[in-house]
Steps between C-alpha positions, in 0.01 A plus 500: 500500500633836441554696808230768586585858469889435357589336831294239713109495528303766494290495815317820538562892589607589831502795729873610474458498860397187550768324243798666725336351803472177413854447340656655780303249707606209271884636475481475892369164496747402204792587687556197686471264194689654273791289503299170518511301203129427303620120460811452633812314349543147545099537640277249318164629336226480838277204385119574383302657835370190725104462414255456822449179621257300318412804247318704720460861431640585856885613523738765383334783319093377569250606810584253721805415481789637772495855615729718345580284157422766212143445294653474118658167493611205244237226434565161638595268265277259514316542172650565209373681208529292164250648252215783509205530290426840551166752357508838514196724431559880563182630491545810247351641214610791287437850693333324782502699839668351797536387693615142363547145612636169385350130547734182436559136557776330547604104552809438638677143469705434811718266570512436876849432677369428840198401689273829552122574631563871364562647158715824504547750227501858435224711443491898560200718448260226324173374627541132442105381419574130486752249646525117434777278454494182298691235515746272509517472109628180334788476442703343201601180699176441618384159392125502707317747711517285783432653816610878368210759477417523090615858368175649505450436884499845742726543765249712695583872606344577800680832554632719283726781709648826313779678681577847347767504768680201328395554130373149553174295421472162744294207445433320787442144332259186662738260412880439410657594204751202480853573404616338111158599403375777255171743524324763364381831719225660334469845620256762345570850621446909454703766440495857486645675162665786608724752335796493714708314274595196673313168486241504248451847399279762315645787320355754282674674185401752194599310156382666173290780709305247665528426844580078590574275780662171507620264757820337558696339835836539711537226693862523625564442735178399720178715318431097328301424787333813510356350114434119588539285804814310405904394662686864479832386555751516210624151542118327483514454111190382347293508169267706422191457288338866477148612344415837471157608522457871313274724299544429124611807412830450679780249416634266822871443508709278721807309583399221251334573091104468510407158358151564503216785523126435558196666606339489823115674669547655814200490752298760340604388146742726403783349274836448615838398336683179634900522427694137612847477478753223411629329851844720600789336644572495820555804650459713796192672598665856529547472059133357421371864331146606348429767289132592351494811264421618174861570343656391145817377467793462285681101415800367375634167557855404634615160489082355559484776743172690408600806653232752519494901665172617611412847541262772464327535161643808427892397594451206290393680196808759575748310511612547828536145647694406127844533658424301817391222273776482268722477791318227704573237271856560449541537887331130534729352244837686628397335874411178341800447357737636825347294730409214282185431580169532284178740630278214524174652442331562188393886564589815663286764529626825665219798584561838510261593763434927540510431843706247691689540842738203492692695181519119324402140616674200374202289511558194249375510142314861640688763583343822595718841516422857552399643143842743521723224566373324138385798320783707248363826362607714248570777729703276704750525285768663694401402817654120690177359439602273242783333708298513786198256316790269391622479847154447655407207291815356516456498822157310519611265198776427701270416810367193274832270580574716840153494700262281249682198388720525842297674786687599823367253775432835758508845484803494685690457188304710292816576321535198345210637324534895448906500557531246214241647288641863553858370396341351202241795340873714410655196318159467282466892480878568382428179264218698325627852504883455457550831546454534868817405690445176716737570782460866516122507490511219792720698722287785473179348492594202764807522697500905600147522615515200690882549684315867605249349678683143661737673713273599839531259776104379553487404091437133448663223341417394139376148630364467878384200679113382413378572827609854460208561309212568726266615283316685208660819585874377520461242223449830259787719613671255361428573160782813535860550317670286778327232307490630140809665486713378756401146371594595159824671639617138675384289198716725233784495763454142532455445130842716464733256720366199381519604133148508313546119347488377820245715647252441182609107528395503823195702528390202201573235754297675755161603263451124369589387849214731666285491159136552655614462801673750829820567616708676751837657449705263668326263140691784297765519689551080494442506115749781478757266703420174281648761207776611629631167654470354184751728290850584592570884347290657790642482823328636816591610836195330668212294437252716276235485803750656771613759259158602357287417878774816584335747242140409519423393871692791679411827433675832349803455316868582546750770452896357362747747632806441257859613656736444166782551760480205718269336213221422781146477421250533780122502531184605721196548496420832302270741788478845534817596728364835573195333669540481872305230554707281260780323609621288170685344771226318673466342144741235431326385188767381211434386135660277274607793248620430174692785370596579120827723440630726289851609500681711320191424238590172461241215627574297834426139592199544729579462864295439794501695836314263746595627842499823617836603427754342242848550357556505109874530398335602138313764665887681583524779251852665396584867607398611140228724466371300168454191719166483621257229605065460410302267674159391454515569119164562330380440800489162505457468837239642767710697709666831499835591504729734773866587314792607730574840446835404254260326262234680490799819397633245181127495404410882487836536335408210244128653457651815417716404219334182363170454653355223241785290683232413737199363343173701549329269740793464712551912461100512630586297755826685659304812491161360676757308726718806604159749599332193703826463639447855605173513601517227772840638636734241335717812301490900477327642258802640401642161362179459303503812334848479398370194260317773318758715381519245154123592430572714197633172304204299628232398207234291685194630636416252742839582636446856499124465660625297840765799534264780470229310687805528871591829384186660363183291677210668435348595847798669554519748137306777676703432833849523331473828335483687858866352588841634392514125319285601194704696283786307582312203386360684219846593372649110581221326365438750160883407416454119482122506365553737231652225253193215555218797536628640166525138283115452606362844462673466159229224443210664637579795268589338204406133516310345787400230302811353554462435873194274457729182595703662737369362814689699750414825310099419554534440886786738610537795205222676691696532854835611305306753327338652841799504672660673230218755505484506885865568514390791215677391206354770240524250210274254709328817614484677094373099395208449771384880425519418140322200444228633752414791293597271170134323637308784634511613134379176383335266789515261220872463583650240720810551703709226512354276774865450620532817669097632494515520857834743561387731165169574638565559834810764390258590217281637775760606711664700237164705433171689598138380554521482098729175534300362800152634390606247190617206722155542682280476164709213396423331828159550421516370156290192458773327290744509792629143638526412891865548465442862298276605774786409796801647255276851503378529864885453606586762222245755661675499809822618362404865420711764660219718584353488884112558367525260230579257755231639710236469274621175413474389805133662555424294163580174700231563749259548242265143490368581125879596401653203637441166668573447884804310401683769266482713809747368724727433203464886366603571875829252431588658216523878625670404823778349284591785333734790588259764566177232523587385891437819657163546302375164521571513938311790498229379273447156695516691871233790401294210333493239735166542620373462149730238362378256846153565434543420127739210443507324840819407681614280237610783277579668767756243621669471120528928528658482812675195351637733262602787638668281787735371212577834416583649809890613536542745782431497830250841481288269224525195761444745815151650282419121387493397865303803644269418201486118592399582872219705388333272231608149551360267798735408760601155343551648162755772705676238662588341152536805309735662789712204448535535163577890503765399767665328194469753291666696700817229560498466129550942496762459706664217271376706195705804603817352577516300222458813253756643676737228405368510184556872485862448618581254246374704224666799561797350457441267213246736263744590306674151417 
C-alpha cells in the first residue's frame, strides 16, 4: 500500500495542541525502550499466541478473560480458514440519497486443528443476521459415512456473541467441532456504506458535468472485517469465491475476471445485476478488493496479462491514464524476468478512483490508486508527475511477488512487504524512464528523508516482536518511512554487499518457497544464507541473520567516525548530542557495517566494521594533501559518515579543484552528512560550510537543493534578513549560484522545452530560483517581473510550471494592486486548477504593500470569498513573509473573537499552529504567550507554554549559530 500523506497513514487532523501533547507523552514513555531490540538476535520468532482452552471465546483480548490483558487480540487457531463463498449486495442505485447499507453472505470452509465448542473470527461493525455451521464434510478418504454426521447436518448455534471490543464474532457451538475435520460457517450480515474511505466505501465524483458515485474497498490492514465476517490475519490464506450484487448500470470488478452475469428481482421487483467471479488463489483477506462504478477503461495485453485502467469517462477519452498503461505492462515483464517468476493470474485491473485515502492498494488482479497517482495530463508536462506514476505502480506491481504471492506472516514485519516493494517500484520506474538516475533519485527520494527522521531515541525498530502490536491503532503507525524507506534503505544496502545475483537468486528461492503461503524474515534471511553458503566469491563477516537482525531489529542507525591517522573506524548510535536528555552513551547498540571505500578515486575491497571500534592499516593515509579517503560510496550503506578534521581538509581541497572526482551521490551525501553532523552537535558549522566553498563548479540540482534547504530553510527567509548574516550570505551564495541559475534561466528564456526530462529541474529548479530572487538577484528579479507581466498581457500565457510559484509571488512583489488585482481575477478564473488556486493565494501574500496585505487578509474572513479552509492558510502565507508577520499578528489578535465564533477551534489551532512556527524572538514568543493565557483553556496553555519554551531554546541556538555563520563569512566572502 502506498503510504498516506507521503509518509505513514493518514489518520485524521489534530489540534496542534493536542499532537505536541501526545508525542511528548509517547517520547516520555519511549525513552526507556529505546535501546531494546524489536526481535532480538539469536531470539527465535515467538510461536503463534496460545488459543483458550477448549476454543472458548474467554482469554486474552475478549470480556472475560483476565483483567488487564488488552481487548484487540489474535484469533485462536483452532479453525482454519480454507475457502469463502462470499455475496456482496451494496444496496445503491444511481443518485440515490443516503444513507446506504450493504447485505452479504458468506460460507466459510474451515478446517479445524483442535477440538472446539466455539467458532472465533473477526467481525467489526456488521450485524450478523444468521449463524450456522455445517459439518464435518467428507472427506476424500472417506470410504462410508459411518458414524460421522452427513455434510448437510447443523452443528447448532445457540449463541451468537459480537464483541466490538475484540473486532470479533463468537459462536458458541452445541456440540464439538472435531479436529482433522472440515466445515462451513454460514454467516449473513449488514453493513453500513459509508464514505470514509476504508472498508467498503461510497464516494461521489463529477465526470463529463454530471455528478457520480461509485464504491470501492481498503481493506489493509484490518477494514476486511468491517466488509464480511471472515479470518483477518495475513497468514490465514484462503480462496475466495465472490458475487457481486449491483444495479445494472454499473460494472462489478474484483480480484478474479467475471465468469458470469445474470439477472436477479429484488423484493419489490426491481431488477438487479449479478457479477460472479472466477475462484482467486489463495490469498489474504487484507487484498480481496470490490469496486462497483460506472467507468470505461483502456486494455492491452502483456504476456496473457489482460491488463486494463479504469477511470472516469472523461480521463479515458483524454488520454490521461495512456501513459500509466503503456508502462504497466513493461513494468510486469521487467519484474518477471528479474525475479523469475510468472504473475500467475490472468488479469489486472488497476482503478483510478477521484477519491481514495490509501494513495494505492496492491490488492491482487485489482488494484485501486488515487486518480493523480495514474492519471498524466498534458499540463503535467513539466511537473514530476510522470516519474512519480511510474514509481507508484511500480511499487504496487511490485507488491504482487512481495505481499501477494509471499505475504508477511504479522504486521510485525510489514517490511517484508512495503520495504521490499519500495526497493523494487525505482528499479521498474528507472527501467521505463531511463532517464531518471536510479541511485540518485533513491537517495533523495529514500535514504535522506528517512536517515532525518531515524535518529531520535524513542523511534522504533524496522521489525518488532508480534506481541508488540496491541492493536488497531499501533498496527497502522506502522505503515510510516521506518518501514517504507528504511526497509528499502536495508534491502538496497543488503542487495549492495551481497552483489545483486545473489540477492535476486535468493529472493527466487524464497518467493517459490513461500508461493501462497507466509513468511517471516528470519525465512528471508535463511534463503539468503542457503545462497551465499553455496558460492565461494562472497565472503561474509557473519551469518546473514546476525548481520541484517543488527539493522532491522534495533533502532536508529550509526555514525563511522574515520581517523585516516591511526586508520580507526568507530561507530555509535547517531542521537542528537545537543539534547540533554540523550546520553548516546547509555546506548551500546553496534551493527554489522559493511563499508565501501574510495581512495585516492580508486575502488576498495569492501571491509566490514563489526565492533565498535576497529583498526585498518589501509585506512593510514600519507602526509600528502592529494591522499584522501571516501567511505560509504553512493551510499551504499545506511549510515552516515564523521571525517577527522585532516580528511575532511583533502576533500574541500579536492572539491575545489576537481569536484566530479567524487560521484554525485556520494557528493549529496558528504554535504547532507556534514550539516546533520552539525545539527546534532557532532561538528561546527564551521567545518560544514567550508565544504561549500566548491559550489560554483557544482552542476546538480539535487545537490544544490539539500545545501540551500541547511542554509536557506524556508521558515527562516523572513527571519534571516534582520541579522548581519544576510548580505553576507547574499554576497557568498550569489558567487557560487550565479553559474547553475544562469545555464537554467538560459532555458526558461530561450528553450524550456528542453527541461521536460530533466527530473531534478521539475522538483528543485523552483527553490534555486526563489532563493536566487530572495537573495535579490535582479536577473531572477528582471525574469519573475517579466514573465508576470508577459501573462497579464495575455492570461492565455503559461509560465513555465517549473518556477510558476517564485515568478508570481516576485511578480506581485515587484508591483501595485495592478499586478495583484490580476493574481486575484486569475484566482477567480473558473479555468484555474487546485494547484493554480494554491500557487496564487501564496503569490498574494508577497506584496510589499501593508494594505494590500490588509485587505487580503480581510478577504480571508469573507465566507462568500473563500472557504473556511483557505482562511487559515491565507493567514500562513502572510505571516511568512517579510513584512506579512507583523500584519497577520495583528490581524489574528484584533479578530479573534470573530475567527472563534466562525471556524471553531480547529482552525484556530492550525493559525496558532502557524504563527507558532514562525515565531523567532523572544518579544513575538513573550506576545504569543500573553495571547495563549487569554484565549486558550488551561490544558491547551500547559502544552502550548511548553512548546513556546522551545521556541525560545531554539532562539537562543538560532542566534549563536548565525553568529558563527556570520564569523565564517566575513572572512571567507571573498574566496
Amino acid at each position: 500500500m502506498g503510504a498516506r500523506g507521503g509518509s505513514g497513514l493518514y489518520v485524521g487532523r489534530r489540534a496542534a495542541a493536542l499532537v505536541a501533547a501526545v508525542l511528548l507523552a509517547l517520547l516520555a514513555a519511549l525513552l526507556a525502550l529505546a535501546a531494546l531490540y524489536g526481535r532480538c538476535r539469536g531470539e527465535e520468532a515467538p510461536p503463534a499466541p496460545p488459543s483458550p482452552p477448549d476454543g472458548a471465546a474467554g482469554g486474552a483480548g475478549v470480556p472475560g478473560g483476565p483483567p488487564g490483558v488488552p481487548s484487540w487480540r489474535r484469533l485462536p487457531r483452532h479453525l482454519l480458514p480454507l475457502h469463502y463463498d462470499l455475496e456482496l449486495w451494496p444496496r445503491v442505485r444511481p443518485g440515490q440519497a443516503g444513507p446506504f447499507s450493504f447485505v452479504g453472505q458468506v460460507n466459510i470452509t474451515v478446517r479445524c486443528r483442535q477440538d472446539t465448542r466455539a467458532a472465533v473470527l473477526h467481525s467489526a461493525g456488521l450485524r450478523i443476521r444468521g449463524a450456522a455451521v455445517r459439518g464435518p464434510l467428507p472427506e476424500p478418504g472417506d470410504a462410508v459415512w459411518g458414524s460421522l454426521p452427513k455434510p448437510g447436518v447443523v452443528v447448532e448455534v445457540p449463541e451468537l456473541r459480537q464483541e466490538a471490543a475484540g473486532e470479533v464474532a463468537v459462536l458458541e457451538l452445541r456440540g464439538r467441532l472435531q479436529a482433522g475435520r472440515r466445515y462451513v460457517l454460514q454467516l449473513g450480515f449488514q453493513g453500513r456504506l459509508e464514505e470514509d474511505l476504508d472498508g467498503l466505501f461510497l464516494t461521489r465524483y463529477t465526470d463529463q458535468g454530471r455528478s457520480s458515485m461509485l464504491i470501492a474497498s481498503q481493506l489493509e490492514p484490518t477494514y476486511a472485517r468491517t466488509v464480511y465476517p471472515c479470518f483477518d490475519e495475513p497468514a490465514m490464506k484462503a480462496t475466495f469465491n465472490i458475487r457481486i450484487i449491483h444495479d445494472p448500470s454499473y460494472v462489478a470488478l474484483s480480484n478474479m475476471p467475471a465468469i458470469d452475469t445474470s439477472e436477479m428481482k429484488d423484493e419489490n421487483g426491481s431488477l438487479w445485476t449479478v457479477t460472479t467471479f472466477k475462484t482467486s488463489l489463495k490469498m489474504s483477506t487484507y487484498i480481496t478488493a470490490f469496486v462497483i462504478c460506472d467507468f470505461d477503461y483502456v486494455t492491452r495485453t502483456e504476456r496473457g496479462n489482460e491488463i486494463r485502467i479504469w477511470a472516469r469517462k472523461e480521463a479515458i477519452k483524454n488520454g490521461y491514464v495512456d501513459y500509466a498503461l503503456n508502462i504497466t505492462g513493461p513494468i510486469f515483464s521487467f519484474l518477471e524476468d528479474l525475479l523469475n517468476i510468472s504473475y500467475p493470474l490472468p488479469k489486472t485491473d488497476l482503478v483510478a478512483l477521484p477519491d481514495f485515502g490509501a494513495g494505492a492498494m496492491e490488492n491482487w488482479g485489482l488494484m485501486t490508486f488515487q486518480e493523480s497517482s495514474l492519471m498524466y495530463l498534458p499540463s503535467d508536462k513539466f511537473t514530476s508527475r510522470k516519474a512519480m506514476i511510474a514509481i507508484i505502480v511500480s511499487h504496487e506491481l511490485g507488491h504482487q511477488w512481495f505481499g501477494n504471492l509471499v505475504t508477511m506472516n504479522w504486521w510485525n514485519d510489514l517490511w517484508l512487504n512495503e520495504g521490499l516493494a519500495s526497493y523494487f517500484e525505482y528499479l521498474g520506474a528507472t527501467f521505463v524512464e531511463p532517464r531518471l538516475s536510479l541511485d540518485k533519485i533513491f537517495y533523495d527520494h529514500v535514504v535522506q528523508p528517512v536517515l532525518r527522521e531515524d535518529n531520535e531515541v524513542g523511534v522504533r525498530s524496522l521489525s518488532q516482536n508480534e506481541d508488540k502490536i496491541k492493536g488497531s491503532f499501533s498496527l497502522i503507525s506502522l505503515f510510516d518511512s521506518i518501514t517504507y524507506n528504511k526497509g528499502a534503505s536495508i534491502t538496497w544496502m543488503l542487495s549492495g554487499f551481497l552483489t545483486e545475483k545473489l540477492f535476486i537468486k535468493a529472493l527466487n528461492l524464497y518467493l517459490k518457497e513461500f508461493s501462497f503461503s507466509n513468511a517471516n524474515q528470519d525465512d528471508l534471511w535463511t534463503h539468503i544464507q542457503m545462497v551465499v553458503d553455496a558460492q565461494d566469491e562472497v565472503h561474509l563477516p557473519a551469518s546473514v541473520k546476525k548481520i541484517m537482525d543488527s539493522w532491522t531489529c534495533q533502532n536508529g542507525f550509526p555514525v563511522l567516525t574515520l581517523n585516516i591517522t591511526t586508520g580507526t573506524i568507530s561507530q555509535e548510535q547517531f542521537l542528537n548530542k545537543k539534547n540533554e536528555n540523550t546520553s548516546t552513551d547509555s546506548y551500546n547498540n553496534t551493527w554489522i557495517v559493511p563499508i565501501s571505500w574510495v581512495r585516492n578515486g580508486s575502488s576498495q575491497p569492501l571491509i566490514w566494521l563489526d565492533k565498535s571500534s576497529k583498526f585498518f592499516p589501509e585506512m593510514q593515509v600519507s602526509e600528502s594533501e592529494y591522499d584522501w579517503i571516501l567511505l560509504n560510496v553512493n551510499l551504499s550503506g545506511y549510515y552516515r559518515v564523521n571525517y577527522d578534521q585532516l580528511n575532511l581538509k583533502r576533500l574541500v581541497h579536492l572539491l575545489e579543484n576537481d569536484p566530479k572526482a567524487i560521484p554525485a551521490v556520494s557528493r549529496f551525501q558528504l554535504l547532507d552528512d556534514v550539516f546533520a553532523l552539525t545539527q546534532f552537535g557532532y561538528i561546527q558549522i564551521e567545518t560544514a560550510l567550508e565544504l561549500t566553498k566548491y559550489l560554483a563548479r557544482e552542476d546538480e540540482l539535487f545537490i544544490w537543493n539539500v545545501v540551500l534547504l541547511n542554509l536557506v530553510p524556508e521558515n527562516l527567509e523572513s527571519t534571516l534578513k534582520n541579522y548581519e548574516v544576510y548580505p553576507l550570505l547574499k554576497k557568498y551564495l550569489l558567487k557560487r549560484m550565479l553559474p547553475i541559475y544562469h545555464y537554467y534561466a538560459g532555458f526558461i528564456r530561450q528553450n524550456v522545452d528542453a527541461l521536460e526530462h530533466d527530473y531534478f529541474a521539475k522538483v528543485y529548479l523552483e527553490k534555486l530560483f526563489a532563493t536566487a530572487c530572495w537573495l535579490g538577484l535582479q536577473d531572477c528579479l528582471d525574469l519573475s517581473y517579466e514573465l508576470y507581466t508577459k501573462w497579464m498581457d495575455n492570461p492565455q500565457y503559461k509560465i513555465p510550471f517549473l518556477i510558476r510559484r517564485t515568478v508570481s509571488c516576485y511578480g506581485v512583489a515587484l508591483g501595485s494592486d495592478k499586478e495583484w488585482n490580476f493574481a486575484w481575477e486569475m484566482y477567480n478564473h473558473t479555468d484555474s486548477t487546485k494547484e493554480d488556486k494554491d500557487i496564487l493565494l501564496s503569490a498574494m501574500s508577497c506584496a510589499k504593500e501593508s494594505w494590500l496585505l490588509h485587505r487580503y487578509l480581510q478577504y480571508g474572513l469573507s465566507d462568500t470569498l473563500f472557504s473556511s479552509n483557505c482562511t487559515s492558510i491565507i493567514i500562513s502565507y502572510v505571516v511568512t513573509k517579510d513584512i506579512g508577520h507583523r500584519i497577520a499578528w495583528d490581524f489574528v489578535t484584533e479578530n479573534w473573537p470573530l475567527l472563534n465564533e466562525r471556524y471553531g477551534k480547529e482552525l484556530l489551532h492550525d493559525v496558532l499552529k502557524v504563527m507558532g512556527r514562525f515565531v523567532n524572538t523572544d518579544v513575538q514568543i513573550q506576545e504569543l504567550q500573553v495571547f495563549y493565557n487569554t484565549t486558550l483553556e488551561e490544558d491547551e496553555r500547559v502544552t502550548a507554554t511548553i512548546l513556546l519554551e522551545f521556541a525560545k531554546v531554539e532562539n537562543v541556538e538560532r542566534r549563536k549559530l548565525l553568529t558563527k555563520v556570520a564569523d565564517w563569512l566575513h572572512k571567507n566572502v571573498d574566496d
